[in-house]
C-alpha positions in Angstrom: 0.0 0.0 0.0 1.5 3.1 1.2 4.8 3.7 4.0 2.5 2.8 8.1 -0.2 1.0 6.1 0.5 -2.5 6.3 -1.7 -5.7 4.9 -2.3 -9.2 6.1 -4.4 -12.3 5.5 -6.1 -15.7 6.7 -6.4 -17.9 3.5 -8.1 -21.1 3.5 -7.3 -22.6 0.5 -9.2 -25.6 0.5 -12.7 -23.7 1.9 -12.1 -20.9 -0.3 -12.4 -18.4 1.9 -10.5 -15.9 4.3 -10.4 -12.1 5.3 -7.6 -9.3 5.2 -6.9 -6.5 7.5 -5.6 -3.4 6.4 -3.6 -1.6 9.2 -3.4 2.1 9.9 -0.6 3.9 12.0 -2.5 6.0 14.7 -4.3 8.9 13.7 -5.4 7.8 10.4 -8.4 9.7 9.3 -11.3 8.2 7.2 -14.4 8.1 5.7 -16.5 5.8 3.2 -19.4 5.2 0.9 -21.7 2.2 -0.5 -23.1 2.1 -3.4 -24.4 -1.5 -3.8 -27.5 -2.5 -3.1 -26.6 -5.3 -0.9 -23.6 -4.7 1.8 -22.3 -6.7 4.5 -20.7 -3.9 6.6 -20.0 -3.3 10.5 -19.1 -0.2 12.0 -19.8 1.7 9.3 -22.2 4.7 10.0 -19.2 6.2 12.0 -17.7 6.9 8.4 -19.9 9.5 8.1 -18.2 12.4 8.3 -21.4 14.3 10.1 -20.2 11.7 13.0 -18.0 12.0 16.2 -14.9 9.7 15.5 -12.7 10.5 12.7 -10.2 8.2 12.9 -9.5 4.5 12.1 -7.6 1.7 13.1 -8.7 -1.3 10.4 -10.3 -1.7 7.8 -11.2 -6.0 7.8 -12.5 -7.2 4.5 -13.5 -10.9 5.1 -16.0 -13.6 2.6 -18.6 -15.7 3.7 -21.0 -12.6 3.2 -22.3 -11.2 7.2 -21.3 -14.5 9.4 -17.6 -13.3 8.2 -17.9 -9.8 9.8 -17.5 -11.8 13.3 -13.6 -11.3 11.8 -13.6 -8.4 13.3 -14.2 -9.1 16.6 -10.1 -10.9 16.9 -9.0 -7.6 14.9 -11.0 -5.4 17.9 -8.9 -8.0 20.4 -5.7 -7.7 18.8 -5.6 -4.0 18.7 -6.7 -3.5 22.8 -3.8 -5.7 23.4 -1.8 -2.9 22.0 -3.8 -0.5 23.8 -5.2 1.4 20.3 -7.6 2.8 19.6 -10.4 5.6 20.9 -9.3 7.1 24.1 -12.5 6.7 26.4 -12.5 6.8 30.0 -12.7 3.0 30.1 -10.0 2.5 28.1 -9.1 2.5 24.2 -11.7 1.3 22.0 -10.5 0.1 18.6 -12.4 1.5 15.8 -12.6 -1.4 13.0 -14.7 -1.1 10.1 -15.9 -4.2 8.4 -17.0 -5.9 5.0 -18.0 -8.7 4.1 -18.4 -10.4 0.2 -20.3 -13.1 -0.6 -18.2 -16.3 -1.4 -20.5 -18.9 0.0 -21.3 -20.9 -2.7 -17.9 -21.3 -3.7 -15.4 -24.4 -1.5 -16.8 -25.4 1.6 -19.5 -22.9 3.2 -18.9 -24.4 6.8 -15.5 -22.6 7.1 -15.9 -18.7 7.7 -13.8 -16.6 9.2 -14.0 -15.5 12.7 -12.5 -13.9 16.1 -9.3 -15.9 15.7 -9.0 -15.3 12.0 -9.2 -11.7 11.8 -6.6 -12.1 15.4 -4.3 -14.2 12.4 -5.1 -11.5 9.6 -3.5 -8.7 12.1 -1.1 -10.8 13.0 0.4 -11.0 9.3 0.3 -7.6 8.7 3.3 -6.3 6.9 3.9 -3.0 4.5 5.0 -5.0 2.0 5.9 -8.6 0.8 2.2 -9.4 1.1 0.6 -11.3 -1.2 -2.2 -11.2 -4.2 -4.7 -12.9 -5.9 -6.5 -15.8 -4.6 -5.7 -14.9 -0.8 -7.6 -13.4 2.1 -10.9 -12.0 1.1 -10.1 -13.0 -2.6 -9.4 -16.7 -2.0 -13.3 -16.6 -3.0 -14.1 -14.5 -5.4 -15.5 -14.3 -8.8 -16.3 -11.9 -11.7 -18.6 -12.1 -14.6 -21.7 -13.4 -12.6 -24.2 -11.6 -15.2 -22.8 -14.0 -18.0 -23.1 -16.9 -16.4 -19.6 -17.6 -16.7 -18.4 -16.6 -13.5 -14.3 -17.0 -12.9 -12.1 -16.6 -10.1 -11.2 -13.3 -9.5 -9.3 -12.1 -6.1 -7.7 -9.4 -4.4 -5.0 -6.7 -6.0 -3.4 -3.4 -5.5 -3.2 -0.5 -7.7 -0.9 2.8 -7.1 -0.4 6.2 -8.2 2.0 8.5 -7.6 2.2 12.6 -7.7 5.2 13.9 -6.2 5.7 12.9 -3.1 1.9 12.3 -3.1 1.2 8.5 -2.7 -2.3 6.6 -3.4 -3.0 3.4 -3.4 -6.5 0.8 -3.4 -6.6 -2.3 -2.5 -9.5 -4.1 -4.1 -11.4 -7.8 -3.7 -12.9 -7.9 -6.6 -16.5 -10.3 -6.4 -18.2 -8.6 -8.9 -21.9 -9.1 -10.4 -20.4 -7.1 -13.5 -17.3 -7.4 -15.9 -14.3 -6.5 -17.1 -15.2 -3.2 -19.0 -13.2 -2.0 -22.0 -12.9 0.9 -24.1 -16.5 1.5 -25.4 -20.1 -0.3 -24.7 -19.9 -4.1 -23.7 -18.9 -6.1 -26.4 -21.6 -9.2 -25.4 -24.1 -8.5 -22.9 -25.3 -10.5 -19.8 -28.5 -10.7 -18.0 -29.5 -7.9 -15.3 -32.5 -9.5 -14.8 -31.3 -12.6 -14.3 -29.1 -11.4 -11.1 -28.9 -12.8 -7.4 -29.6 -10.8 -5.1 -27.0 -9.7 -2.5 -24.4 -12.3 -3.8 -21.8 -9.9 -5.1 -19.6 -6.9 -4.1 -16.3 -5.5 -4.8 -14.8 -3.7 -2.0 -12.1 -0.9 -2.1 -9.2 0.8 0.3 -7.7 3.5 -0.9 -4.8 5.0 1.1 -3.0 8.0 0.9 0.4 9.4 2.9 -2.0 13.1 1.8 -3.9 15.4 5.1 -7.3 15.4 4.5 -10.2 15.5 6.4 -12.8 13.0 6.7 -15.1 15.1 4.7 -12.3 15.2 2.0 -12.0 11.2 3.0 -15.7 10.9 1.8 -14.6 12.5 -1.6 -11.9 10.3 -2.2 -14.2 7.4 -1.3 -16.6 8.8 -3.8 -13.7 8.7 -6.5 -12.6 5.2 -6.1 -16.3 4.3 -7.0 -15.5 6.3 -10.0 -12.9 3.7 -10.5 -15.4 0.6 -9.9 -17.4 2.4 -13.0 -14.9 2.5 -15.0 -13.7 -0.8 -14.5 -16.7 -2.9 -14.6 -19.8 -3.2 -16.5 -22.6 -3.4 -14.5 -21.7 -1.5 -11.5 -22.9 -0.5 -8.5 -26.5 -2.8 -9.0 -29.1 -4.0 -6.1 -27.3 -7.3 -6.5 -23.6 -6.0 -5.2 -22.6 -4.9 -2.1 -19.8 -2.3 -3.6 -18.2 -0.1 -0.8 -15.2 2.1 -0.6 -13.4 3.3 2.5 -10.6 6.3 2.0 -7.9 6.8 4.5 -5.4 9.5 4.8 -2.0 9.0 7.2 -1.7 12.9 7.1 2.3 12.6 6.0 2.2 15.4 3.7 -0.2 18.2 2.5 -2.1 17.6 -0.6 -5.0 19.1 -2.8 -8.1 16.7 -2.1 -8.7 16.6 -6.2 -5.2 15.5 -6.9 -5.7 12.7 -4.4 -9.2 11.7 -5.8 -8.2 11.6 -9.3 -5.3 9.0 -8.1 -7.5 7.6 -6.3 -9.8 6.7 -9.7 -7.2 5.9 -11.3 -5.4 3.4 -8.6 -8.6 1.8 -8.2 -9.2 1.2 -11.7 -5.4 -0.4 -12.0 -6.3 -2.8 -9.1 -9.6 -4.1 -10.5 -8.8 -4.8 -14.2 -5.6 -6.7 -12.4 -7.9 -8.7 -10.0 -10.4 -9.7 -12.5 -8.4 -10.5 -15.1 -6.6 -13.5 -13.8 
């Protein structure tokens, strides 16, 4: 991702199934949207920017659709242990945000990730020798559900850079939709024909820029700009598309430079994580 944003999985390989958890140093300020019409998401409404807490400690992308969010709990563990999080009078409260994809009818629907696999996820965090594809939350996932060809898909990260302006998006890519290219879908699928609530492709972007979490929102906003322009259908009742932006505050930036990385970054992760 970016320099104090570090990534780890669970992965199981024979299930099909796992979740990743995307680290933030302290003070990491963020915000998100949804566009789908079906998410899996915990802790979420604090993204709004109209809300009290502005920061964020991890964001924990799991499969198995809403039984995976339980993932989060280990991540919540993992990070009192290490005393982050909100300062309250009782003590720090760790402020993880959670999605979830759905990847049950794929491998064995029995194995979902919980406490002690989002504890594992943290636990393999790392700013870089992580790995892609077919891991974490992408162990799972497909693309190309509207054709009726669906094909493994997985996770991916795409950067940009402007200066000493980093942004990057990490994408699972589970989509209802396709690969879109350069004009109007070659061969169509079937809308109609769709499953409700059993697709979603989920995005982090990162960024070393300041923002605030209003300016968070906008960048969250952008890198659903990237799902458009990546995939054909997009943002349908059938998905559960979200985006979460987060900004490390390393440097000072302009909030459009950093959304139209953003866009872009996104983009470059998708097309990589569908096409494999």
């Amino acid at each position: 991702m970016i320099p104090g944003v570090a990534v780890g999985h669970w992965t199981d390989a024979e299930a099909r199934t796992g979740c990743t958890a995307v680290v933030f140093p302290d003070g990491t300020v963020a915000s998100g949207e949804v566009r789908g019409g079906a998410p899996a998401t915990r802790e979420w409404a604090l993204l709004d920017p109209q809300r009290l807490v502005d920061r964020v400690d991890a964001v924990l992308l799991c499969g198995r659709s809403a039984f995976g969010l339980a993932a989060a709990d280990g991540a919540m563990q993992w990070f009192e242990e290490r005393g982050r999080g909100l300062p309250t009078p009782a003590g720090p409260v760790p402020i993880v945000v959670a999605a979830g994809l759905f990847d049950l009818p794929i491998g064995d629907a029995s194995v979902r990730p919980g406490a002690d696999e989002g504890r594992a996820a943290c636990e393999d965090a790392r700013e870089d020798g992580y790995a892609t594809g077919a891991v974490g939350a992408g162990t799972g996932a497909t693309v190309g559900q509207w054709r009726g060809e669906e094909r493994p898909s997985g996770l991916a990260v795409g950067r940009e850079q402007e200066g000493e302006l980093l942004v990057a998006a990490l994408v699972v890519v589970n989509a209802f939709g396709d690969l879109r290219e350069s004009g109007p879908t070659a061969t169509g699928g079937d809308p109609a024909g769709g499953r409700l609530g059993e697709s979603t492709t989920l995005a982090v972007v990162a960024t070393n820029g300041r923002l605030t979490k209003g300016e968070c929102l906008l960048v969250a906003q952008s890198a659903h700009s990237g799902l458009a322009r990546a995939l054909e259908p997009v943002h349908t009742q059938f998905d559960g598309d979200a985006a979460v932006a987060a900004a490390t505050g390393e440097i000072e930036a302009h909030v459009e430079t950093v959304r139209l990385l953003a866009a872009r970054a996104t983009e470059r992760a998708i097309r990589e994580a569908a096409a494999r």
